[in-house]
N, C-alpha and C positions, 0 to 999 in steps of 0.2 A: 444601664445593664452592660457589663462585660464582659468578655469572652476569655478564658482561659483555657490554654492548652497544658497539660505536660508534657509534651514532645513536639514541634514543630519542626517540617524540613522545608526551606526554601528552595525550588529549583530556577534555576534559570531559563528563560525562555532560550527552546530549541539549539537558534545558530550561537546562541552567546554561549552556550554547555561548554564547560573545558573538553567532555569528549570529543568535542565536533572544533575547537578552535585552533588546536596547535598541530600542523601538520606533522611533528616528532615525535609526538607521543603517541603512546601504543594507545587504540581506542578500546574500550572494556575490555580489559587484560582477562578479566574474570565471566569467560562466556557460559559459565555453568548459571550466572544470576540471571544471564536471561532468560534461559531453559526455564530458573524457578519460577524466575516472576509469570512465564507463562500457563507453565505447570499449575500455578497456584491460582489466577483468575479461571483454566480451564475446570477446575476442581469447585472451585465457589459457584461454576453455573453448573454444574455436572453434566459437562462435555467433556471430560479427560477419554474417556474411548469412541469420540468421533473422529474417525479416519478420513483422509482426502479422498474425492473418486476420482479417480484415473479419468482426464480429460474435461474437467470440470474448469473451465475456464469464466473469470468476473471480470466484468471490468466499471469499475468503478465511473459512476456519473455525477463528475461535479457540476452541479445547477448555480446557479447567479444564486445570492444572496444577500442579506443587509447588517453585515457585523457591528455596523456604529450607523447611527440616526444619519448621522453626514457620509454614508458612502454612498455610492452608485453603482447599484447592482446590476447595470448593464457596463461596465468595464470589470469584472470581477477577472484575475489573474490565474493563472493557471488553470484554465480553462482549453478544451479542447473539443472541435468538433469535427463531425461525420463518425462519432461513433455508431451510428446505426448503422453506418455501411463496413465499418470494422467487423460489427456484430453479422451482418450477412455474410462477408467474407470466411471466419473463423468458422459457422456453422455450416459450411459448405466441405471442411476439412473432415475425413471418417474418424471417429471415433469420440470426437468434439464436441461436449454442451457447452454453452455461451450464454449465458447471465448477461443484463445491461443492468445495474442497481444504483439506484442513489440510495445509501446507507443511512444516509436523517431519516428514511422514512421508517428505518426497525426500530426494533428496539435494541439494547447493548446486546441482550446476549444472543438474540436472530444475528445479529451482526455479526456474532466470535461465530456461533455455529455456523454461520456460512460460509466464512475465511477458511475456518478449521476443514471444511469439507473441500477447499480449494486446493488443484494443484495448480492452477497460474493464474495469479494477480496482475491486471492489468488497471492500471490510472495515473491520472496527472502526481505530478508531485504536490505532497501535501497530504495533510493530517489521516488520512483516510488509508493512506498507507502506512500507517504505523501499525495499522491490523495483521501486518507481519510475523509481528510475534508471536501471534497465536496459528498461523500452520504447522503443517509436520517439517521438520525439518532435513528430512530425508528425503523428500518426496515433489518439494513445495519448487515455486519458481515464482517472482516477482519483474514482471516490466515496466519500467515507468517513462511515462513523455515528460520530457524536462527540457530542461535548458542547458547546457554544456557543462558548467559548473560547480554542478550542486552533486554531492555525493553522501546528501544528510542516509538517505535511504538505502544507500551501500552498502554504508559500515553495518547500521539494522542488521539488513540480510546477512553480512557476512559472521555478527554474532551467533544467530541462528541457524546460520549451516544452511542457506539456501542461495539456491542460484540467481542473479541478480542481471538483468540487461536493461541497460537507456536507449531509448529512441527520443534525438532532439526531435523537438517540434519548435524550435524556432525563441525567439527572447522573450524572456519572462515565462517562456510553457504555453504560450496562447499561437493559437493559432490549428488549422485543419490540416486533420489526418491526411496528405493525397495520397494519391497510389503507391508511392515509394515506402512512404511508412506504412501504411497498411501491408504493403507485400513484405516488407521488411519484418513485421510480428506476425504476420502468417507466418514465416518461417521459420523463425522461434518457434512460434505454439507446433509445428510440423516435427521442428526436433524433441522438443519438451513430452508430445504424444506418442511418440514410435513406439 
């Protein structure tokens, strides 16, 4: 039995996208297709009028997992810990809700509605922040711990018209939050809530 399509698009995985490999070229010239593309999944789950609340901060918990029979999900990358102490710090800010979520656990569209009602995303770099394009983009703020180099999640926000800040956490993205960064995104989220 065989599979036919009439229309098939191949995409490139992420870092290989020409949007993301040539530092000269302008990256989606065309930021109204982001708007659509989000417009149009927020419309298929009928969440097109969920608004962010003011001070509703997530921050994303990436957990170990096992992507291929041969990996070892006690070295998983982009990994970051003492977020529960991030989470007490930020909740101690007035006006501040703080979310800790591992996202495998909803479903897709628990997932969009609760982006959608976010004004600051916080998590490692990695797939989980692509759920940026479904905030407001007026309103929204994105932080990610990364590693120096990567600016995959940048460009994202800057199609979207939302504010974007890194905090290294060290190579490859692994490694714990200490004080410095944690005071470091309290102070963000302190500007982001005024």
């Amino acid at each position: 039995v065989g599979l036919c399509f009439e229309h098939a698009v191949f995409i490139p995985a992420g870092y290989k996208s020409p949007l993301f490999t040539d530092p000269q070229r302008e990256r989606c010239p065309r930021k109204d297709m982001a708007s659509a593309f989000s417009e149009f999944v927020l419309k298929q789950h009928g969440l097109q009028s969920v608004e962010p609340i003011r001070g509703q901060v997530v921050i994303v918990d990436r957990q170990p997992y096992v992507s291929h029979p041969r990996s070892d999900p006690n070295s998983i990358q982009r990994q970051s810990y003492n977020l529960d102490k991030l989470k007490e710090k930020l909740a101690q800010l007035p006006g501040v809700n703080v979310q800790l979520v591992r996202l495998e656990t909803m479903s897709f569209r628990e997932q969009v509605k609760l982006i959608r009602q976010t004004h600051v995303l916080i998590g490692n770099h990695g797939a989980a922040l692509s759920h940026l394009m479904f905030m407001d983009s007026s309103r929204s703020h994105v932080i990610e711990f990364s590693y120096d180099f990567n600016n995959f999640f940048q460009y994202m926000s800057e199609w979207k018209g939302i504010s974007f800040e890194m905090v290294s956490i060290g190579a490859w993205g692994i490694g714990a939050l200490d004080e410095d960064k944690i005071e470091k995104t309290a102070e963000l989220i302190r500007r982001y809530t005024v």
